[in-house]
C-alpha positions in Angstrom: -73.6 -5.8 -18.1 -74.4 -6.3 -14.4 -75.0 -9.5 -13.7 -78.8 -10.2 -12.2 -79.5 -10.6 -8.8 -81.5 -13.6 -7.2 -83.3 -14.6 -4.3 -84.2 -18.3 -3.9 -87.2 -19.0 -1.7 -87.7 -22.7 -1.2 -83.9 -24.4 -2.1 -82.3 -25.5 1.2 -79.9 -28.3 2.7 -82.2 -30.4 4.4 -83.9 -33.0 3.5 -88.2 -34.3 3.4 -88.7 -32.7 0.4 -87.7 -32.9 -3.1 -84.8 -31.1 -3.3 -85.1 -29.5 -7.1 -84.3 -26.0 -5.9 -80.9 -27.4 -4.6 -80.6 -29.9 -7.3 -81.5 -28.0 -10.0 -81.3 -23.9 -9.9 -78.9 -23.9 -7.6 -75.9 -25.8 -9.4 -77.4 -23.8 -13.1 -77.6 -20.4 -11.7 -74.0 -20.8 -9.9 -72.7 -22.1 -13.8 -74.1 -18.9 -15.3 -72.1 -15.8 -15.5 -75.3 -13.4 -16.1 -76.0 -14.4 -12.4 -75.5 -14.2 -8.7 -77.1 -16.2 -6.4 -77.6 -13.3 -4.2 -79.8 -14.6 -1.2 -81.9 -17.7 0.3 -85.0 -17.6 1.9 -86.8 -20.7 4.4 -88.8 -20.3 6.6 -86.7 -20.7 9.5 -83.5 -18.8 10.6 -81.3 -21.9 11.0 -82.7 -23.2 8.5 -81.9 -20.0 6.5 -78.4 -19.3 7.9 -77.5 -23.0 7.2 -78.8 -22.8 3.0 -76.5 -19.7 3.1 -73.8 -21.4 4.2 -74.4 -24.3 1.8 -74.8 -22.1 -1.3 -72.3 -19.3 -0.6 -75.3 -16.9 -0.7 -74.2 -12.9 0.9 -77.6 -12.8 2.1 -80.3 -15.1 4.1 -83.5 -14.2 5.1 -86.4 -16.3 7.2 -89.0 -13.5 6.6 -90.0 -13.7 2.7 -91.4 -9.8 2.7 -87.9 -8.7 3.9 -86.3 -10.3 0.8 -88.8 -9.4 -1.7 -88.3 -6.1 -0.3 -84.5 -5.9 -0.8 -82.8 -3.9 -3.3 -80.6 -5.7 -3.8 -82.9 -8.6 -5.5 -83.5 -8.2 -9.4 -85.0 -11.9 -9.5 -86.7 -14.0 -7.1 -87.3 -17.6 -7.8 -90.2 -19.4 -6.2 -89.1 -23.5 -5.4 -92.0 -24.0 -2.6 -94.7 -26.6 -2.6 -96.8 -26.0 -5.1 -99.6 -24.8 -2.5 -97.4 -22.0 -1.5 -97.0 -20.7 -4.8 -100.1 -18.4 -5.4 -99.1 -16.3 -2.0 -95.3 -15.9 -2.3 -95.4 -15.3 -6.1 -97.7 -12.4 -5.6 -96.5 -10.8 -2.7 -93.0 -10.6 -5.1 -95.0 -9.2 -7.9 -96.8 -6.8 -5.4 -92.8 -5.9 -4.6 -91.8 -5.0 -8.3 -89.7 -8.0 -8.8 -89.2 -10.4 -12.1 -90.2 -14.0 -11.1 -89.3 -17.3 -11.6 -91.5 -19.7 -10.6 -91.7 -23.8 -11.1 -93.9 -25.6 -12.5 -97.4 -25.9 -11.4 -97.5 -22.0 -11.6 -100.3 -22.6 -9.2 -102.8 -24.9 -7.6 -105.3 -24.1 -10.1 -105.7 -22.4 -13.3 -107.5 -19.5 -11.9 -104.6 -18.8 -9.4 -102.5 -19.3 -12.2 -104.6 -16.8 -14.1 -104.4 -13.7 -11.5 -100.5 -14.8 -11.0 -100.4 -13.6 -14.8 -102.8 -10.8 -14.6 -100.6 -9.1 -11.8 -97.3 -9.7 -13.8 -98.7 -8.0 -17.1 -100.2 -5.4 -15.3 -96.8 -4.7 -13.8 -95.1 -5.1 -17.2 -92.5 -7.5 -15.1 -90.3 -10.1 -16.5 -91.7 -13.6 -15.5 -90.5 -17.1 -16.0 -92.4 -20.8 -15.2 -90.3 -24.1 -14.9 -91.5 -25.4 -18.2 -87.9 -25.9 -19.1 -88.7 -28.7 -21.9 -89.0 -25.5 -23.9 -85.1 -24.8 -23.6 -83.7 -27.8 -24.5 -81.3 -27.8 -27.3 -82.5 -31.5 -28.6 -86.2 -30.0 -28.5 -85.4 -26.6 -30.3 -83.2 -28.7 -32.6 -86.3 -31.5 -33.3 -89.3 -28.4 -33.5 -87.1 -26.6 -36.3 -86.8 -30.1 -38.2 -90.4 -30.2 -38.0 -91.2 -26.7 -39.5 -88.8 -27.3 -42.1 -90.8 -30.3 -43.0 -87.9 -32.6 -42.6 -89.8 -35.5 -42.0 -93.1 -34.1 -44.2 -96.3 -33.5 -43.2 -96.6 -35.0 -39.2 -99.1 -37.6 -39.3 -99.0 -39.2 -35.7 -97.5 -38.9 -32.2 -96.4 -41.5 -29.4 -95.2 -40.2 -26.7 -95.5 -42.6 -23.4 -93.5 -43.0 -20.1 -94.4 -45.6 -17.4 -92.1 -44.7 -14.4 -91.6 -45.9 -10.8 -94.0 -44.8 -8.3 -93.3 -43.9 -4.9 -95.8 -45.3 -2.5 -93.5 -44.5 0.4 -92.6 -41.6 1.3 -92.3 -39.0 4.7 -93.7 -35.3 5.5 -91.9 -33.7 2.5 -93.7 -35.2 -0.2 -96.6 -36.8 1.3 -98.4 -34.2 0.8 -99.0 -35.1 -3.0 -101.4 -37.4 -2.3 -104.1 -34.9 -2.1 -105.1 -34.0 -5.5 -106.2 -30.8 -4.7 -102.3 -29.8 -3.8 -101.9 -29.1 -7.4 -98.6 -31.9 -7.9 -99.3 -34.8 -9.0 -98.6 -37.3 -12.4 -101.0 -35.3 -13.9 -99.9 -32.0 -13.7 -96.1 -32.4 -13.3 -95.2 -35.4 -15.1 -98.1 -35.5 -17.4 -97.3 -31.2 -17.8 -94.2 -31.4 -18.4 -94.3 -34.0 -20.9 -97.5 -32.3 -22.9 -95.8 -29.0 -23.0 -93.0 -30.6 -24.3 -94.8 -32.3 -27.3 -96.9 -28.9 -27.3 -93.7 -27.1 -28.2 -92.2 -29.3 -30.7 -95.0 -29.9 -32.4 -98.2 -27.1 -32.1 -101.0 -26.9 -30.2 -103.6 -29.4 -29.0 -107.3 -28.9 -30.8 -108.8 -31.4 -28.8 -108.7 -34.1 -26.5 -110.2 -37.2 -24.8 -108.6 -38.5 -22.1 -109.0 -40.9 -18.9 -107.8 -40.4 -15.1 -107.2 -42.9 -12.8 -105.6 -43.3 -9.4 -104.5 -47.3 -9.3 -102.8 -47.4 -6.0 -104.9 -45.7 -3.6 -102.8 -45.7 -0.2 -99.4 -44.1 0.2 -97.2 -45.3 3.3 -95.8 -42.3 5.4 -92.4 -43.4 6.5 -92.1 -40.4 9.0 -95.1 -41.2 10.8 -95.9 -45.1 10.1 -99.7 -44.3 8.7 -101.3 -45.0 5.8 -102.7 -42.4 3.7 -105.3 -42.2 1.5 -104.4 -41.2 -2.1 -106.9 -39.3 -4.7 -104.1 -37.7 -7.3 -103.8 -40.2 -10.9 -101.1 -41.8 -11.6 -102.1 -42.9 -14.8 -102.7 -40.1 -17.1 -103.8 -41.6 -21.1 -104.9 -39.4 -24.1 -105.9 -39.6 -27.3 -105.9 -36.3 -28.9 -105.6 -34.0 -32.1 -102.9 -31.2 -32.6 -104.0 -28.4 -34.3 -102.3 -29.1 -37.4 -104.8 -32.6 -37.9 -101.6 -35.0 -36.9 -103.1 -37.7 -34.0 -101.4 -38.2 -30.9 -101.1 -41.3 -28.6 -100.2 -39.8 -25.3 -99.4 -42.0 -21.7 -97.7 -41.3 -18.8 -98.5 -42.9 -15.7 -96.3 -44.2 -12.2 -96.5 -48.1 -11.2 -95.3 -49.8 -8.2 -93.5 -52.8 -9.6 -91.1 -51.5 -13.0 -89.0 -54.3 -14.3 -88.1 -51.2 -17.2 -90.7 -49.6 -18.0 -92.1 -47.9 -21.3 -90.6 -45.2 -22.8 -91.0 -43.8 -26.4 -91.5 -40.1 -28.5 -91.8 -41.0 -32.1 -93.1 -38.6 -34.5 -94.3 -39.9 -37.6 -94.5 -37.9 -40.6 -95.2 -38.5 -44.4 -91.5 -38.5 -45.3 -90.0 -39.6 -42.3 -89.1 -40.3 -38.4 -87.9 -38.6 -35.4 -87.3 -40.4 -32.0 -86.6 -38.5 -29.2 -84.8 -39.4 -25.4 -81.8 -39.6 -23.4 -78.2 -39.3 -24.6 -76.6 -42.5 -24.7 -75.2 -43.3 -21.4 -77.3 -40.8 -19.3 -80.1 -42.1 -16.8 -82.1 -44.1 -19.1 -81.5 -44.2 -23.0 -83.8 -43.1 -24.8 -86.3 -41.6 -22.4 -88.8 -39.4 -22.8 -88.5 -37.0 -19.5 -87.3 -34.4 -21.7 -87.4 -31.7 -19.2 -84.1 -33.3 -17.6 -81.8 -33.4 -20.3 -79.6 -33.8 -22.4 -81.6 -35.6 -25.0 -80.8 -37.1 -28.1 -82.8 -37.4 -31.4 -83.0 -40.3 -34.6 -84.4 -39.3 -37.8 -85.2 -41.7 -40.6 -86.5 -40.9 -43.9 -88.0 -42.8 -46.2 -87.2 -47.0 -45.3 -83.7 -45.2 -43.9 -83.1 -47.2 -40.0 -82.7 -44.3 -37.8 -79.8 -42.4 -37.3 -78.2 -40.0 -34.2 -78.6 -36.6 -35.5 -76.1 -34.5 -34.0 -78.1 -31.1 -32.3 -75.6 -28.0 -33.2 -73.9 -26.3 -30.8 -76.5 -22.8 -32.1 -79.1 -24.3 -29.5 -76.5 -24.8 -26.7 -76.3 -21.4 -23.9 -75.1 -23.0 -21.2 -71.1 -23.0 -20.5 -69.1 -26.2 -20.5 -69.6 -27.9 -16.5 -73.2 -28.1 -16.0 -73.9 -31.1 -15.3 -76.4 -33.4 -16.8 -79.7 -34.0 -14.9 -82.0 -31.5 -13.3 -79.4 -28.5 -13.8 -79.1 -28.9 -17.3 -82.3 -27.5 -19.3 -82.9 -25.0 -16.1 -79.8 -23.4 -16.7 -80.5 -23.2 -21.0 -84.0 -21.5 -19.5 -82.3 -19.2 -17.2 -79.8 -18.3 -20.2 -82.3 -17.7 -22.4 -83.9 -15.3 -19.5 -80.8 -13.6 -19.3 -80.6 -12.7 -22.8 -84.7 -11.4 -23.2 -83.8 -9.8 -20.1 -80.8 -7.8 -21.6 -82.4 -7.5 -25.2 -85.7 -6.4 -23.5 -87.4 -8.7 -25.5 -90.5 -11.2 -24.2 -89.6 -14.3 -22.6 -91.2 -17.4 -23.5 -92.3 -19.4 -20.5 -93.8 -16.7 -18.6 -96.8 -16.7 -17.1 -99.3 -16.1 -19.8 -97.9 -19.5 -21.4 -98.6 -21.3 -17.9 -101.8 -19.7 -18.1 -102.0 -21.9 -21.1 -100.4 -25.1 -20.2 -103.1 -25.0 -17.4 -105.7 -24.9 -19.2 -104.4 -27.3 -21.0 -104.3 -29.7 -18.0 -107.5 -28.7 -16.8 -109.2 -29.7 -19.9 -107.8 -33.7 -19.5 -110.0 -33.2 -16.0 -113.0 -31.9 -17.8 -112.6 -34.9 -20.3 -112.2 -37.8 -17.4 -114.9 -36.5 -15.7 -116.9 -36.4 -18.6 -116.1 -38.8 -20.3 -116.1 -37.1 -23.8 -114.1 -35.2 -25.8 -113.2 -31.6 -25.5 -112.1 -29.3 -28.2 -109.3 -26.5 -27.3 -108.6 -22.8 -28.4 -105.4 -20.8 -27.4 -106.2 -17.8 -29.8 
């Protein structure tokens, strides 16, 4: 099999922003044998010719319609600010190419809804950085579930209480308007509900509160203040479809001594905790998208125990390292193989469509301040 193309727009060497195309897709698409990293695309030449350098790339390109436009591309992945989605991601859909995007698909659900739209209509292969979905611990954890190891799931807690960044320069200060589409809310507090979504069902309904607690960001490159509208503290209490209650919190603070960090899943018959693999960034914790995680079951008055995940949920090849490479190379993987099976691909952009919605909905209940029922029929 020919291995599949890609064009990176948004991953490059130097530094403002946050650095996850680099970070991430870079090191997982360079560890995966279905690949090759074909080209980069910034938005300036140097900037361009410097990222190809860097990566090892044949190809670099400062003009994004020139790249979407190669034939040589089977894949372009989308890394930009979140605002720049909507535009590059169609203009590659408008170009017959398969697309990866990150997570927010787009600044809105409705842009996230005519991203879809144009992918369907296309019948093209599409991917959103909802990567959660491929991690091996998570796969491992939703099939305990529908096997009713632990029973019948009564309850959910899932909370993380992180370390905010009130300073920061032109690359990421930015964020503070809410309106920008990347915030707690939408990447931190998507990622995470996804996650849950995934292991354990959909939401029915929620009621949940907003709040932004620090108000004022400090630019570093520029020596203002800025004013600051997007939450940082995200709480829910809500219902999955299949009656269990969830607990749900994740928020940034400015001072963090160690912060909160649990997902525990109660059933009838038993326990599961999920987090970090003992000695990896913080034990136990529930950013999940990172990886590699671990999971404790108990059953009955059992004290919980590491449950080994088997190696059947594992794609990647030995070397990738732990951190943000890890779960986007599993997701990659697993777009290889629908790819080459010409099977559906789960992320795409119909499911972002959802997780959108499923945002937007914790906005209608803030500003509300009642509950609101859900349907993903």
């Amino acid at each position: 099999m020919s291995k599949i193309r890609v064009g990176i727009v948004g991953a490059t060497v130097t530094v403002g922003g946050s650095g996850w195309g680099a970070r991430a897709h870079v090191p997982a698409l360079n560890a995966l044998p279905e690949y090759q990293l074909k080209a980069v695309c910034t938005a300036h030449e140097e900037t361009a010719l410097a990222s190809q350098k860097a990566f090892g790339t044949d190809l670099a390109f400062h003009n994004f319609d020139q790249m979407a436009s190669c034939p040589d591309i089977d894949l372009i992945t989308v890394v930009t600010r979140v605002p720049a989605h909507y535009d590059l991601v169609m203009r590659a859909l408008e170009a017959g190419k398969a697309v990866y995007c990150e997570w927010p698909l787009g600044a809105t659900v409705a842009q996230a809804e005519q991203m879809a739209d144009a992918a369907a209509k296309r019948s093209l292969y599409t991917a959103v950085g909802l990567q959660a979905r491929s991690d091996p611990t998570l796969m491992f954890a939703r099939e305990l579930i529908q096997q009713g190891y632990i029973g019948e799931v009564l309850a959910v807690d899932f909370a993380y209480v992180g370390q905010a960044t009130t300073r920061r320069g032109n690359g990421r200060i930015w964020q503070s308007d809410r309106k920008a589409g990347a915030n707690i809310l939408t990447i931190g507090g998507g990622h995470a509900l996804d996650a849950l979504s995934f292991v354990l069902g959909d939401f029915a309904g929620v009621s949940a509160r907003l709040a932004t607690t620090v108000t004022e960001w400090h630019n570093t490159d520029t020596g203002q203040t800025v004013p600051v509208d997007s939450p940082d503290w995200v709480s829910v209490s809500g219902r999955l479809q299949s009656k269990a209650e969830v607990s749900f919190l994740v928020a940034a603070v400015p001072a963090l001594p160690e912060g909160r960090r649990t997902f525990e899943i109660y059933g009838r018959e038993g326990t599961l905790s999920i987090g970090a693999a003992q000695g990896t960034a913080v034990e136990r914790n529930p950013s999940v998208y990172h990886g590699p995680n671990q999971i404790f079951g108990a059953r009955g008055k059992e004290p919980p125990a590491s449950m080994e995940t088997p190696a059947r949920f594992t794609l990647i090849p030995d070397g990738v390292p732990p951190g943000p490479a890890r779960n986007v190379a599993q997701a990659y993987a697993r777009l290889a193989r629908a790819m080459a099976e010409g099977k559906p691909f789960d992320p795409g952009f119909a499911h972002a469509v959802k997780a959108h919605r499923l945002v937007s909905a914790l906005e209608q209940s803030s500003d509300a301040g009642s509950a609101v029922g859900l349907s993903f029929a």
